[in-house]
N, C-alpha and C positions, 0 to 999 in steps of 0.2 A: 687542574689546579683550582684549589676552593681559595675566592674570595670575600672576606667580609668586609663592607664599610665600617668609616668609623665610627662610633657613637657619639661621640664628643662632638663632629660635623655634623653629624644628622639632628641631633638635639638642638644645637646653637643654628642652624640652618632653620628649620622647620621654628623655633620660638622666633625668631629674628620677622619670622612673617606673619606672626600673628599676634605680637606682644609692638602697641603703639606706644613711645615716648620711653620706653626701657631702651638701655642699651644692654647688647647680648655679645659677649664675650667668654674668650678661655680663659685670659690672664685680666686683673682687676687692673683698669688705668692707672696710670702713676699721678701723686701726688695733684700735683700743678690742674692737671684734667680732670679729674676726677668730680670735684662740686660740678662742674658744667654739666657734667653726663649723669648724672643721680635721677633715678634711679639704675642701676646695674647689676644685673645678671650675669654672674661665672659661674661656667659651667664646668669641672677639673670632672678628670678620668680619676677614678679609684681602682686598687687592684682585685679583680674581676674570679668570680669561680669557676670551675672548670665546667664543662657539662660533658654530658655521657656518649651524647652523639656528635662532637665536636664537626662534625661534616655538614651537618644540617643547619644546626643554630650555633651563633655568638653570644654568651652574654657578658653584658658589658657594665659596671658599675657607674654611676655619676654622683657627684652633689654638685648640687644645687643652691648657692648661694645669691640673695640679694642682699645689694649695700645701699642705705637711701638717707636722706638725713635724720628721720623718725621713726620711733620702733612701729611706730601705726602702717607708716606708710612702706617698710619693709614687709611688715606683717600679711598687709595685703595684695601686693606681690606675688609675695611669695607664696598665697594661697592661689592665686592668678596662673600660678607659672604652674603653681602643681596639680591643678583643674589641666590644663595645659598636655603636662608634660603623659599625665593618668589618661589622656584620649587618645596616646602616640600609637596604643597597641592597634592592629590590622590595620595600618594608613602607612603609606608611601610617601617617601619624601625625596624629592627630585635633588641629588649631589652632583659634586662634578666623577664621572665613571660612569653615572648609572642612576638607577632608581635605587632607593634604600628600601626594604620594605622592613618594619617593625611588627616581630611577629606578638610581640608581650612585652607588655611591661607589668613589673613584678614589684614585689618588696619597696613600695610606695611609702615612707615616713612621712607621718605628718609634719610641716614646718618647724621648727626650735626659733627662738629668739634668741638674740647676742647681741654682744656690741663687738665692733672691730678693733682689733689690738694693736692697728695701726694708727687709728685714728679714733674723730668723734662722730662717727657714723656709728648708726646701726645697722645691726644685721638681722636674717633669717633664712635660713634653708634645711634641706632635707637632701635624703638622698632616693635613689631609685634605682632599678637595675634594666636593664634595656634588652630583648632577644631578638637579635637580626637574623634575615635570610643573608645566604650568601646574595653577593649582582649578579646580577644576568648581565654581559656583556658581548 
C-alpha cells in the first residue's frame, strides 16, 4: 500500500516553524479572534492534477493566503511565506506518521493583493503546487 502525506500538514507544519508572530492555519479564525492573531496564514487544499506515475509522486495543490490589517503588511508576508514555501523542494518535514519528504515544488504564482470579503482586512496570496514521496513507515 502507497501512502502519501498530506500537503496541507506538511505545509502548515514546516511554515508554523519558521514564520515568527504569523499565525498558520487551514481555516481563517472567526471574527471575534481574528484582530488578535493578524497577521494569518491559510493554507486551503485546491483540487490537484493527476500525474502519470501516481505510485511515485503526489501532487498536491495549495493557496496560500495572508489576512493582515495593511495591504503593505500582507504584501510582505506573503512574499515571506512564498520565499518560504519555494525552499520546501528536497527538504523533509517531520509529520505525525512519518517524515514527509517534498520532492518539488512547482507552479509557484507570484503573490496577488486583495482585500477580504468578509472584512476590513487585507489580503494576499498565491498558489503552488507541492510533489511528495510516499512515507516510509
Amino acid at each position: 500500500m502507497v501512502i502519501f502525506p498530506d500537503a496541507q500538514l506538511v505545509a502548515i507544519t514546516h511554515l508554523r516553524s519558521v514564520l515568527d508572530g504569523v499565525e498558520v492555519c487551514s481555516e481563517p479564525p472567526g471574527p471575534d479572534e481574528m484582530a488578535g492573531l493578524l497577521p494569518v496564514l491559510v493554507v486551503t487544499g485546491l483540487p490537484s492534477p493527476p500525474m502519470p506515475n501516481r505510485w511515485a509522486l503526489s501532487a498536491s495543490r495549495l493557496f496560500f493566503e495572508v489576512i493582515a490589517q495593511d495591504q503593505p503588511t500582507a504584501n510582505q508576508v506573503a512574499n515571506i511565506v512564498n520565499a518560504h514555501v519555494r525552499s520546501l523542494g528536497g527538504s523533509t518535514v517531520p509529520i505525525v506518521g512519518g517524515d514527509a519528504v517534498v520532492s518539488t515544488v512547482r507552479n509557484t504564482a507570484p503573490p496577488e493583493s486583495g482585500d477580504d470579503t468578509n472584512s476590513n482586512y487585507r489580503t494576499a496570496g498565491f498558489s503552488a503546487e507541492l510533489l511528495l514521496r510516499p512515507l516510509r513507515t
